[in-house]
C-alpha positions in Angstrom: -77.2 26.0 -18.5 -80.1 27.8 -20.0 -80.7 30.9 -17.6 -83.9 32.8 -19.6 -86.0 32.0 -17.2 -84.3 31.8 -14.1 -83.5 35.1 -13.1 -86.1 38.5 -13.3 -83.3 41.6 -14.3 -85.6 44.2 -13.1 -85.7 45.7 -9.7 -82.7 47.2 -7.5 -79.4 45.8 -7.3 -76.7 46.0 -4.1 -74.7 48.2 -3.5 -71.6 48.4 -6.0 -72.4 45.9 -7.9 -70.3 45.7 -11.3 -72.6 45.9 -14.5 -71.1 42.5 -16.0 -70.3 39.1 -14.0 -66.7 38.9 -16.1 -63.6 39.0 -13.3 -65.8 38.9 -10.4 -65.5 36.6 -7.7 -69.0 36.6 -5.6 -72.5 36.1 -7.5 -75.9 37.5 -5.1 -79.0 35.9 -6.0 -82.2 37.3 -4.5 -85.2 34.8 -3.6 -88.5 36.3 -3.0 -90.1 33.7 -1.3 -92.2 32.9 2.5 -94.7 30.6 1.3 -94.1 28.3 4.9 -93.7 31.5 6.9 -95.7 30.4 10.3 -96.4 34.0 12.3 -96.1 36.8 10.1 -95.4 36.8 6.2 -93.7 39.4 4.1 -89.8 37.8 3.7 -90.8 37.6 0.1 -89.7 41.6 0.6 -86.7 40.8 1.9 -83.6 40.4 -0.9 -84.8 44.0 -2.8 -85.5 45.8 1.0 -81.8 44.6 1.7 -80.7 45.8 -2.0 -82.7 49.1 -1.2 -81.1 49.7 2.2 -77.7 49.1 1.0 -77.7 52.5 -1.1 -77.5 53.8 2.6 -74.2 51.8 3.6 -70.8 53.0 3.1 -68.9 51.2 1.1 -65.9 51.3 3.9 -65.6 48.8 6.5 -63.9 50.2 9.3 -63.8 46.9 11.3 -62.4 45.0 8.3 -60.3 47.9 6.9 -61.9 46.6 3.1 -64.1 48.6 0.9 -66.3 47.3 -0.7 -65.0 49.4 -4.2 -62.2 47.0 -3.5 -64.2 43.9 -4.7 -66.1 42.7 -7.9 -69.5 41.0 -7.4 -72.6 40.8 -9.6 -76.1 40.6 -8.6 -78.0 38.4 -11.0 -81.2 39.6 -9.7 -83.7 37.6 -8.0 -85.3 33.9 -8.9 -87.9 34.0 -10.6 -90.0 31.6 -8.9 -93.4 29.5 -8.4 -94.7 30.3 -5.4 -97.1 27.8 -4.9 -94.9 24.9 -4.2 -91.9 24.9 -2.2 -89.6 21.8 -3.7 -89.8 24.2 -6.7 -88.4 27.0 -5.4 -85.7 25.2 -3.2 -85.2 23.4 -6.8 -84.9 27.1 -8.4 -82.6 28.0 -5.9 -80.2 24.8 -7.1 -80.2 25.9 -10.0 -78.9 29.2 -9.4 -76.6 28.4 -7.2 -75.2 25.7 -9.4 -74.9 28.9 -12.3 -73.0 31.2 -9.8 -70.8 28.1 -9.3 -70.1 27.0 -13.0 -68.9 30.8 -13.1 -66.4 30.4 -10.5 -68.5 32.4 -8.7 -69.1 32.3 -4.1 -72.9 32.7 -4.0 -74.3 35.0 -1.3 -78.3 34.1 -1.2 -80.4 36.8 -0.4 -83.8 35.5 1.6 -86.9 35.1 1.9 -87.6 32.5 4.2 -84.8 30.2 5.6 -86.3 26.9 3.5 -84.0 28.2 0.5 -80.7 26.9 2.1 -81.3 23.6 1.1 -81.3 24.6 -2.3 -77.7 25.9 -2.1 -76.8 23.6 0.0 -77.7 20.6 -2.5 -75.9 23.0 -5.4 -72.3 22.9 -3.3 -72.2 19.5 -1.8 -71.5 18.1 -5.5 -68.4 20.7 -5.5 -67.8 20.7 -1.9 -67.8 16.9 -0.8 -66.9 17.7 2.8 -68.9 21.1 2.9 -69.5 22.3 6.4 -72.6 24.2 7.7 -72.8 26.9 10.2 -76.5 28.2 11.4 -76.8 31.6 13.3 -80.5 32.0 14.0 -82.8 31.9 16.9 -84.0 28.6 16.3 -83.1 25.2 16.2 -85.2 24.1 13.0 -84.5 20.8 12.7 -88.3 19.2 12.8 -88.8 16.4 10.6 -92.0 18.1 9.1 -94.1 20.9 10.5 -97.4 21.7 9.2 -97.0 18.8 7.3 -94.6 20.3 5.4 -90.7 18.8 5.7 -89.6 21.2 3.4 -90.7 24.0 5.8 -88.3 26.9 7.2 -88.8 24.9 10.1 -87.2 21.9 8.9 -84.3 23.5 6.7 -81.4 22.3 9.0 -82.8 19.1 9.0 -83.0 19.3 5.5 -79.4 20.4 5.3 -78.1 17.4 7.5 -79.9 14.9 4.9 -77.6 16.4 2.2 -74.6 16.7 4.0 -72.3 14.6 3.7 -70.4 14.5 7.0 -73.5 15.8 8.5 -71.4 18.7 9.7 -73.5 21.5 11.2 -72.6 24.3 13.9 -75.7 26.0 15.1 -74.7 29.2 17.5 -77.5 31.4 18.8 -80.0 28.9 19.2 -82.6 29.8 22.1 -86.0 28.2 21.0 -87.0 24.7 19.9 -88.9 21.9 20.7 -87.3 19.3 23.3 -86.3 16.8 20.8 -84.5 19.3 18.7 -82.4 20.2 21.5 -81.5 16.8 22.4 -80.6 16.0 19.0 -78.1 19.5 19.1 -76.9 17.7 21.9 -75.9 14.3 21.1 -74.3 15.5 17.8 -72.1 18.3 19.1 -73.2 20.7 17.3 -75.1 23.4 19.7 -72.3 26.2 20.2 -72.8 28.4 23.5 -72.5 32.1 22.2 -73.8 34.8 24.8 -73.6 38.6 24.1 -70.2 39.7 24.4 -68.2 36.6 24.3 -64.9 36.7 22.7 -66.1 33.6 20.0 -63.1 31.3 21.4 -65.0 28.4 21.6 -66.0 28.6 18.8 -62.6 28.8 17.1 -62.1 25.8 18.9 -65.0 24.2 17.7 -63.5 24.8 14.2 -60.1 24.3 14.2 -60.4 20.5 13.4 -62.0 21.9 10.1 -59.1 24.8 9.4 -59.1 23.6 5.7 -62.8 22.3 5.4 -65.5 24.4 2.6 -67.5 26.4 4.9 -71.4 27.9 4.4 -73.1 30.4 6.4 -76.5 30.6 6.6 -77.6 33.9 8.9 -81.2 34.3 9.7 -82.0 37.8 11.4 -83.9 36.5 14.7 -80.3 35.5 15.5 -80.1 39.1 16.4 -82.0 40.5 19.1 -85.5 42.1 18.4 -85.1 45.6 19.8 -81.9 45.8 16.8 -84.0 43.6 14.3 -87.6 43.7 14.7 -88.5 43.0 11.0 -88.7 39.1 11.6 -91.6 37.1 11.2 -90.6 34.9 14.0 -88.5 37.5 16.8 -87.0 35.6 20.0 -86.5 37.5 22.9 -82.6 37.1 24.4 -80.9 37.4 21.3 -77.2 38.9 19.7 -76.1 42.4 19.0 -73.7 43.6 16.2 -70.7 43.8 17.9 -71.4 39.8 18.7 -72.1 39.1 14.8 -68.4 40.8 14.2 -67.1 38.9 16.7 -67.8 35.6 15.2 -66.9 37.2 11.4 -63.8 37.9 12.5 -63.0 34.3 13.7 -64.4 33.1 10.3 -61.4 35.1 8.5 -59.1 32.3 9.5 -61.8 30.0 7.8 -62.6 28.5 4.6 -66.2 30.8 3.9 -66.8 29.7 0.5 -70.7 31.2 0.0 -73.7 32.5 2.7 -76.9 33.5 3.0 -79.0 35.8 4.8 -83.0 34.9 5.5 -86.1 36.4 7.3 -86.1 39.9 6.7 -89.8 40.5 6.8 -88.7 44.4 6.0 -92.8 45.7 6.4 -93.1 44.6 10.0 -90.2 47.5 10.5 -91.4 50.6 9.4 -88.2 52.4 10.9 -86.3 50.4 8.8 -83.2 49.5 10.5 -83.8 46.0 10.2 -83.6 46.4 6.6 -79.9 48.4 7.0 -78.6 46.1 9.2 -79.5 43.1 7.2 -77.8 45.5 4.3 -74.8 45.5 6.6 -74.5 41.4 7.3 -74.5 41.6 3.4 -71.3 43.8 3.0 -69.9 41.6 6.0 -70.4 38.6 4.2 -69.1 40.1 0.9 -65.5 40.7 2.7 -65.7 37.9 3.8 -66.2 36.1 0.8 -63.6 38.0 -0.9 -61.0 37.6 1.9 -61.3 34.0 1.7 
């Protein structure tokens, strides 16, 4: 695969990040994109505000008891990417996935808007026949179209179930969408209660039919709560706290995690920037995780 023009090498790159992909086990990928972004815009800042904010982190995980110098992952950089038109850069995002994968590498996606996932998601079904989707985020999004747009961030669940094989998705954190979309959560299963400072048993239980089963995580910040991440450009009242995001990592450990993603930091709308650090933090999460698995 011809990668001259799929990834810009200029800009920051995360935290520890080894100068050569050879003997490492996790690819990142930055996408600078919000072209459907329906309230406020700037997730195209995201993936290097995230990169940026990680210089901050340790590299220690006192939860996990891993450090990070314990792992090799490369960052290719970010997509480069036409912003005009959104099957291109979903298309883009394919393509790179599909890279990190012919180098026996997990992808971690670093967003931009949420519409990306079905990009990965199409890369990893054709490896991952029986793949199986978990959504934390605010929102349901699973519209058909929105803004006449099926492809946006809106839709990219929906999306997802169209490529999925099984149509296998867990959605936890949901607390806004239409009536329709919570009807359909409904008759297919797949809306898991998860309230601040639950223990995350049901949703082992949810699981356990799926112990051996591919798993992809797709985070998107308004999962958290808006007084700890504020730099969304859509925040929902009523949301999660860290110790809740740990919780459910934690459970994932006995889980097949083979790749992630982490959309909708809108890093400007934060001028403290803690959004940006905690979205850092996710990203070391997720990079245990990966590795564990």
């Amino acid at each position: 695969m011809n990668t001259d023009n799929l990834f810009e090498k200029e800009g920051p790159i995360y935290l520890g990040s080894q100068l050569k992909k050879k003997n490492c086990s996790i690819g990142i990928v930055g996408v600078n994109y919000d072209g459907t972004t329906c309230y406020k815009p700037g997730t195209r800042f995201g993936p290097n505000a995230i990169r940026l904010a990680s210089q901050c982190l340790e590299t220690f995980c006192p939860k996990s008891g891993k450090d990070l110098d314990e792992i090799k992952y490369f960052d290719f950089g970010s997509v480069f990417l036409d912003h005009r038109d959104t099957i291109s850069v979903i298309d883009k995002v394919k393509l790179a996935t599909q890279y990190i994968l012919i180098n026996n590498l997990k992808p971690l996606i670093l967003g931009g808007e949420h519409s990306i996932t079905s990009g990965s998601i199409q890369a990893l079904v054709d490896k991952y026949p029986n793949l199986i989707l978990i959504q934390l985020d605010a929102h349901a999004d699973l519209r058909n179209s929105y803004q006449n747009n099926r492809f946006s961030h809106a839709c990219t669940i929906q999306r997802c179930t169209d490529i999925l094989r099984d149509n296998k998705v867990f959605q936890i954190g949901i607390r806004s969408g239409t009536k329709e979309e919570f009807e359909i959560m409904n008759k297919r299963d797949q809306l898991i209660e998860f309230n601040p400072g639950d223990n995350g048993m049901l949703l082992k239980q949810k699981l356990e039919p799926f112990k051996d089963f591919p798993i992809y995580l797709t985070i998107d910040l308004d999962w958290f709560d808006p007084s700890m991440v504020p730099g969304t450009g859509t925040p929902e009242p009523g949301g999660l706290f860290w110790h809740d995001f740990e919780t459910i990592i934690k459970k994932l450990d006995d889980f097949k995690v083979i790749g992630g993603d982490i959309v909708e930091l809108s890093p400007d709308i934060d001028p403290s920037g803690v959004s940006s650090i905690v979205a850092a933090k996710v990203a070391r999460s997720l990079i245990i995780t990966l590795d564990k698995n």
